[in-house]
C-alpha positions as CSV (number, residue, x, y, z in Angstrom):
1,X,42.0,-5.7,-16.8
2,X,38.5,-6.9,-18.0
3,X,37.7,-10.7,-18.2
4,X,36.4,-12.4,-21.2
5,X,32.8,-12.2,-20.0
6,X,32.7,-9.0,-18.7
7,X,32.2,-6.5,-21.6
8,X,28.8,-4.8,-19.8
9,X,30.6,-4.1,-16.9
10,X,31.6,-0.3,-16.2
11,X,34.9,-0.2,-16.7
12,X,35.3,2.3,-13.9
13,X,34.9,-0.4,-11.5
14,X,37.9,-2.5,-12.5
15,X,40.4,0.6,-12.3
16,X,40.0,1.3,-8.4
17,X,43.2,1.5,-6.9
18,X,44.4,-1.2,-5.4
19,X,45.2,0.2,-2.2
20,X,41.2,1.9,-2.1
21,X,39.4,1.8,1.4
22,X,36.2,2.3,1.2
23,X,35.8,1.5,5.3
24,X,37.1,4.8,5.6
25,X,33.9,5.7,4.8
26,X,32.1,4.2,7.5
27,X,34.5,5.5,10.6
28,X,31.8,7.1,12.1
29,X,28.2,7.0,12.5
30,X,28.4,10.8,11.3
31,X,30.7,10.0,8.4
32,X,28.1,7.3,7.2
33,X,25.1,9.6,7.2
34,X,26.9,12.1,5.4
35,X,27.3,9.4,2.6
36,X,24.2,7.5,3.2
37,X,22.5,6.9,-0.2
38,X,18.6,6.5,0.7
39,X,16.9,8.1,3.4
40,X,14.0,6.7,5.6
41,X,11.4,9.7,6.2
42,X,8.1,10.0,8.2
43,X,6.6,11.7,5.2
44,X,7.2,8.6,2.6
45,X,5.2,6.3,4.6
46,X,1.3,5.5,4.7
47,X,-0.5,4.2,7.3
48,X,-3.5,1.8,6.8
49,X,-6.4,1.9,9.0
50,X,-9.5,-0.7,9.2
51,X,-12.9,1.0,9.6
52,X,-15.8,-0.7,11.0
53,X,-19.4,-0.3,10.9
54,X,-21.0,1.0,14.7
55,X,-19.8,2.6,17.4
56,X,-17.2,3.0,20.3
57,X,-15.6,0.2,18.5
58,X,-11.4,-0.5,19.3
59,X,-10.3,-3.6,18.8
60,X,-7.4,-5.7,18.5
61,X,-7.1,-7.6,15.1
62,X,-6.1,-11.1,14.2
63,X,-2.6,-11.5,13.1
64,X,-1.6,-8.4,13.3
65,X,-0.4,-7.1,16.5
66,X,-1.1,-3.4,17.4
67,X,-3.0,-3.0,14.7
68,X,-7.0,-2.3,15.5
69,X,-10.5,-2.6,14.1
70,X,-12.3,1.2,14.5
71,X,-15.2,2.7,14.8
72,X,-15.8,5.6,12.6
73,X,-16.0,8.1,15.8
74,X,-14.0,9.1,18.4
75,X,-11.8,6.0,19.0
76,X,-10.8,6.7,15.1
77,X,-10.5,10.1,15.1
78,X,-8.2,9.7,18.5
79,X,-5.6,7.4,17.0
80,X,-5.1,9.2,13.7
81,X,-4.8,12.1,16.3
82,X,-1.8,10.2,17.5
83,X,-0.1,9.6,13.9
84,X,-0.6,13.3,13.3
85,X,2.0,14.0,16.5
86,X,4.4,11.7,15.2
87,X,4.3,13.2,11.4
88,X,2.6,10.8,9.6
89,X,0.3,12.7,7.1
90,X,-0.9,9.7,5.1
91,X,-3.9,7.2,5.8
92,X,-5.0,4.5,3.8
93,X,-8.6,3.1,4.6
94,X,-10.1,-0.3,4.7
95,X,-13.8,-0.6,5.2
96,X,-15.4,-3.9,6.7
97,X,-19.2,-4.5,6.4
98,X,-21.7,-4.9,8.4
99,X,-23.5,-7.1,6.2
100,X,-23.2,-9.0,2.8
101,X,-24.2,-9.7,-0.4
102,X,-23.6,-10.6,-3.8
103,X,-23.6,-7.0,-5.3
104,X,-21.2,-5.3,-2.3
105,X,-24.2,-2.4,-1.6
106,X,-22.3,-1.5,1.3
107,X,-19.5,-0.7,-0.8
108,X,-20.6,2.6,-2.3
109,X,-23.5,3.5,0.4
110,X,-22.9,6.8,1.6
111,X,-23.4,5.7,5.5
112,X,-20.2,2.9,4.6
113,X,-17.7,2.2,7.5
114,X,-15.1,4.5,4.9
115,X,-17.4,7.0,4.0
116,X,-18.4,8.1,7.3
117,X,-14.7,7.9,8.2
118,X,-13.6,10.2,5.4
119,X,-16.0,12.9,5.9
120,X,-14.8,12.5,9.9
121,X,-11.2,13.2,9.2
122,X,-11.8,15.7,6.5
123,X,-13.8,17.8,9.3
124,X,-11.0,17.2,11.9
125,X,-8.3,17.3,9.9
126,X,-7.3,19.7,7.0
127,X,-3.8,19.0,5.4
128,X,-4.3,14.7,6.2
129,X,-4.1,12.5,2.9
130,X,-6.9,10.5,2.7
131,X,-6.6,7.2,0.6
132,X,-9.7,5.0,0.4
133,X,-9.0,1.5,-1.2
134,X,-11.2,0.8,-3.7
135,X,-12.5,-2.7,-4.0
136,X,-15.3,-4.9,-3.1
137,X,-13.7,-8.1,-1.4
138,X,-14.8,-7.0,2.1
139,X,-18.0,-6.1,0.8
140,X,-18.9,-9.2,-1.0
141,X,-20.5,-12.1,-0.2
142,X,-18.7,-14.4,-1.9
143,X,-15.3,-12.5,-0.9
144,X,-14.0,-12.0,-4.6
145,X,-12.8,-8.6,-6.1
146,X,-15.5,-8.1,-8.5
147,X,-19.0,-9.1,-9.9
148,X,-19.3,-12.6,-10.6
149,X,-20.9,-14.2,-13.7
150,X,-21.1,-18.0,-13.7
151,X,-18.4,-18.3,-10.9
152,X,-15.8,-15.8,-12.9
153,X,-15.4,-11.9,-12.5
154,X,-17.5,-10.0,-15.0
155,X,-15.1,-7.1,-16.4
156,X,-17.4,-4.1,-17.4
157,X,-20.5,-4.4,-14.4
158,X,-17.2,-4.9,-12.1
159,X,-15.4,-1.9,-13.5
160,X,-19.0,0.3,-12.8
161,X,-18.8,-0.7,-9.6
162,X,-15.1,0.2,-8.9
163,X,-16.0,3.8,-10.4
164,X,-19.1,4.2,-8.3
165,X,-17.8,3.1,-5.3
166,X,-14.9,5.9,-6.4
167,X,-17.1,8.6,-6.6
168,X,-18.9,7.9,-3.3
169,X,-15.6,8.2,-1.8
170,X,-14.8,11.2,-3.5
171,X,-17.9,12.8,-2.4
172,X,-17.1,11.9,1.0
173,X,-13.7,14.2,0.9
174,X,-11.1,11.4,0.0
175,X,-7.9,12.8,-1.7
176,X,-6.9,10.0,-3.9
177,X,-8.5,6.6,-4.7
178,X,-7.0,3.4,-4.9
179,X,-8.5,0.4,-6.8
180,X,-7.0,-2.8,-5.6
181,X,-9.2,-5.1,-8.1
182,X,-6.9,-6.1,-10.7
183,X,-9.6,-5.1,-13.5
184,X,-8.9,-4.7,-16.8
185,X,-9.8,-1.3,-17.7
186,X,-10.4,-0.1,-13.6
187,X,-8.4,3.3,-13.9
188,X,-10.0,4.3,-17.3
189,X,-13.1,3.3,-15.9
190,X,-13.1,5.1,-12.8
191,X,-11.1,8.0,-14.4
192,X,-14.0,8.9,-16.0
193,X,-16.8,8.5,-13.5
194,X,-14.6,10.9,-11.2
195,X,-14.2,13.5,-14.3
196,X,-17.8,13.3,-15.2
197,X,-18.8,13.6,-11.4
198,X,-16.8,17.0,-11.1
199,X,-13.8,15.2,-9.0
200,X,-11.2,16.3,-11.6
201,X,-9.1,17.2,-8.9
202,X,-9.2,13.5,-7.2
203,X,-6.0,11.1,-7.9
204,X,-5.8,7.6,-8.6
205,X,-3.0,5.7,-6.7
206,X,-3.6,2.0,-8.7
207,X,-2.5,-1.3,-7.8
208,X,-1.2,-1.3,-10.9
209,X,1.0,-4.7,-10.1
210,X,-0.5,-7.1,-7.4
211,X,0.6,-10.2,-7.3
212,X,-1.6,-13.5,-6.0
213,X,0.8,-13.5,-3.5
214,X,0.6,-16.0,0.0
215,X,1.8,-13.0,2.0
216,X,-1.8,-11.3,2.8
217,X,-3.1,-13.7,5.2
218,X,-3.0,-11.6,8.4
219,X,-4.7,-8.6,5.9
220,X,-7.5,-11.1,5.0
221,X,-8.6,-11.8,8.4
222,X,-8.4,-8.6,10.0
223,X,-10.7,-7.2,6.8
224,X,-13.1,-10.4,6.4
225,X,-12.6,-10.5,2.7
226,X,-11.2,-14.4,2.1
227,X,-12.4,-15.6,-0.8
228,X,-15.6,-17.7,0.0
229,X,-14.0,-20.3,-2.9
230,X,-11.2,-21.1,-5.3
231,X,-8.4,-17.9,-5.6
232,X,-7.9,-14.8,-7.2
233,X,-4.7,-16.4,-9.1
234,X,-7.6,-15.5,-12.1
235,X,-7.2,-11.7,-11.7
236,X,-4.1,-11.4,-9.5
237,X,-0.7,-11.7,-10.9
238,X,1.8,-14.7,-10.9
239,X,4.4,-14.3,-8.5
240,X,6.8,-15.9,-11.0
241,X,6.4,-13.2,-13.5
242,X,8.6,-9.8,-14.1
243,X,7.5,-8.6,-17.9
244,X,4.4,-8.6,-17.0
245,X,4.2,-6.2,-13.8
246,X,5.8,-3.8,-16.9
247,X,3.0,-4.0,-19.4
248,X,0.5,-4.0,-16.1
249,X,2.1,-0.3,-15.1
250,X,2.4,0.8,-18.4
251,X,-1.4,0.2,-19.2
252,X,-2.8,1.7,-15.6
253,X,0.1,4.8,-17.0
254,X,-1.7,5.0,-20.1
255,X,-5.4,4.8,-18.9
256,X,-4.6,7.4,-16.3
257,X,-3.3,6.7,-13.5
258,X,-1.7,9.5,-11.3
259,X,0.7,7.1,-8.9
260,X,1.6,3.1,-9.5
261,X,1.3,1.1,-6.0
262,X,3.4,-2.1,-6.3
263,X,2.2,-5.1,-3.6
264,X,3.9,-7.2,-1.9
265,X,7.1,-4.9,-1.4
266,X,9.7,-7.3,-0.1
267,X,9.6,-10.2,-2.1
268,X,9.3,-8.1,-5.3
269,X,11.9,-5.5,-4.7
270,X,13.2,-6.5,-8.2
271,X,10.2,-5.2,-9.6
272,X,10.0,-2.3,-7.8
273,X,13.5,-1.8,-9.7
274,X,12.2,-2.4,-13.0
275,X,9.0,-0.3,-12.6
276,X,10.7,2.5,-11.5
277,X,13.2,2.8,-14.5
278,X,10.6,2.6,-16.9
279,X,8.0,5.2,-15.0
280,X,8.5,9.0,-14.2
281,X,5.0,8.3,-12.2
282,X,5.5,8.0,-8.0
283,X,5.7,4.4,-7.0
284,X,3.9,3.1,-3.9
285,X,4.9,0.0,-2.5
286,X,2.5,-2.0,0.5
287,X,4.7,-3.5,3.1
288,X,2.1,-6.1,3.3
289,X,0.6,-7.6,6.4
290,X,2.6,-10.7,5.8
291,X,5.8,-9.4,5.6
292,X,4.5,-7.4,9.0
293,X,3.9,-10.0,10.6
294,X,6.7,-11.9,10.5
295,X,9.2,-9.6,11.8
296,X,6.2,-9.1,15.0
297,X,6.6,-12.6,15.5
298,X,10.0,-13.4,15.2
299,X,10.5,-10.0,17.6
300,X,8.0,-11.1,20.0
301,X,10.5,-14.3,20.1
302,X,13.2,-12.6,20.8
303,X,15.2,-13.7,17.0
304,X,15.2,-10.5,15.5
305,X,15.6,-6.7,16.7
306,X,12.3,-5.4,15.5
307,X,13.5,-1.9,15.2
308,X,16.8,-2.8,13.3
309,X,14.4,-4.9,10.8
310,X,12.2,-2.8,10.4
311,X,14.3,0.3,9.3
312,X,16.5,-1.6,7.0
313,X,13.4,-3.5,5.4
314,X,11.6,-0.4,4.5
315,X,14.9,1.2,3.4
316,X,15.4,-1.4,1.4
317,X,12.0,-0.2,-0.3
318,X,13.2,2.7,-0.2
319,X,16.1,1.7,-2.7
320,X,14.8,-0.2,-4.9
321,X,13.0,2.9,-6.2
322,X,9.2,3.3,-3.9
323,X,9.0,7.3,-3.4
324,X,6.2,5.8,-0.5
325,X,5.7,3.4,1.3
326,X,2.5,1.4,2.8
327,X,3.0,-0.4,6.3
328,X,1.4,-1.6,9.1
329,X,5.0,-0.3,10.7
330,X,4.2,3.1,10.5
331,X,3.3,4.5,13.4
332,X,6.0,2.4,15.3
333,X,8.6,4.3,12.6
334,X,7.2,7.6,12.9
335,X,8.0,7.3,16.5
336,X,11.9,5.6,16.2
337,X,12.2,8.7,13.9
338,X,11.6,11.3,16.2
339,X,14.2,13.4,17.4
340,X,16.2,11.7,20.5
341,X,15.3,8.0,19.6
342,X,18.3,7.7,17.5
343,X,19.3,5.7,14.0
């Protein structure tokens, strides 16, 4: 019988029987995969990767445990060696600089931390996706997302740089591009560029909805690209709004966007939700270093089971509608997945 209240309920789920079981379901660890709802694969999650300027480079980063700076040589080309044996076909690159300034040069030059990467793992390996962030944070010397004019980002020389900094990553052999700035206009912008620079071919994965979100701490260290002052609440979204991450994914959709990242993931699975009902684009969500972070430490102090976490974290990505996934946890997944580690 329905309630006075509950008219936009299904009325299917008021007419179960009322001696229904649905533990009978869950008997058996073979009974529960059979009905298991959302599956965790290898090949639905990303890996991101920091590139540094120099050589013989390997090192440990701040705040992110197991995750290392690399040189754009052998060290590099060994560990995405070692995510190719455990499945993972999917990099994302992050470039650091080796020096500054207020125009991020080092962004687009073609001897960049990423573009020497790229061109390394396009010669070494043939069926790899290669995803270059595309932003100038890292690059800049006051560590904002964009050109400044009078202490504020300037939208059209900012969007030129986006799309140049594109094609030279194009040019190096990247399969799909992902501008992380938050600029109005960036995927029409950089769209172009790639069409008129005879990269038709190239995709643009956008971070269509990123929010100014406190969860990127560990990211901003390990990349250098803190903001030398104020925030990027100016470009960045509110983490209180919802509508908005709709008209965000809808205008990168419209200006041509070939996949929607969402970032955070886990504090925004809601949106992830509503994105995904409204879009017949792929969704990308970034398991952020944050939200990494966290379950490292709390692991590392014996509160949580990091494996158990894990999986059901990125599952729960998973769910809420993200046909990928970015994270740091990767590598470590790839390798619970195997055959013989178990579920």
């Amino acid at each position: 019988m329905t309630t006075i209240g509950n008219a936009g309920v299904d009325q299917r789920l008021t007419q179960a029987p009322h001696d229904a079981r649905p533990t009978r379901l869950r008997r058996t660890a073979t009974l529960r995969g059979l009905v298991r709802e959302t599956s965790l694969d290898v090949s639905a999650l990303i890996q991101p990767l920091f590139v540094v300027p120099g050589r013989g480079i390997a090192r440990e980063t701040d705040g992110l445990p197991g995750i290392r700076h690399l040189s754009a040589d052998e060290a590099f080309q060994s560990e995405v060696s070692r995510l190719v044996s455990r499945g993972i076909r999917s990099v994302l690159l992050f470039g650091l600089a080796s020096s500054k300034d207020p125009i991020a040069s080092e962004s687009f030059a073609d001897d960049g931390a990423v573009q020497r990467a790229v061109r390394l793992l396009r010669q070494h390996f043939d069926d790899l996706l290669i995803i270059t962030d595309v932003c100038c944070c890292a690059y800049t010397s006051h560590g904002h997302c964009g050109l400044l004019s009078g202490g504020t980002i300037e939208p059209e020389s900012t969007v030129e740089l986006l799309a140049r900094i594109a094609v030279s990553h194009a040019e190096a052999g990247a399969d799909l591009v992902a501008p992380s700035a938050m600029a109005d206009g960036m995927v029409r912008g950089i769209r172009g560029a790639l069409d008129e620079a005879g990269y038709h071919d190239r995709g643009i994965l956008s971070y269509a909805v990123k929010y100014a979100s406190a969860f990127y701490g560990p990211f901003r260290d390990a990349a250098n690209s803190a903001p030398a002052f104020g925030d990027r609440g100016r470009y960045q979204m509110d983490p209180a709004n919802r509508r908005e991450a709709l008209r965000e994914a809808a205008l990168d959709e419209a200006e041509g966007a070939d996949l929607l990242m969402i970032k955070p993931a886990l504090a925004y699975l809601d949106v992830i939700a509503e994105v995904r009902a409204k879009t017949t684009l792929p969704i990308v969500a970034y398991n952020v270093s944050g939200e990494y972070a966290m379950i490292k430490a709390a692991a590392a102090s014996g509160w949580l089971d990091e494996r158990a976490a894990v999986l059901e974290s990125l599952t729960s990505i998973r769910r809420a509608g993200a046909d990928a996934i970015v994270s740091y946890h990767a590598n470590d997944v790839a390798g619970w997945l195997q055959p013989g580690h178990g579920r």
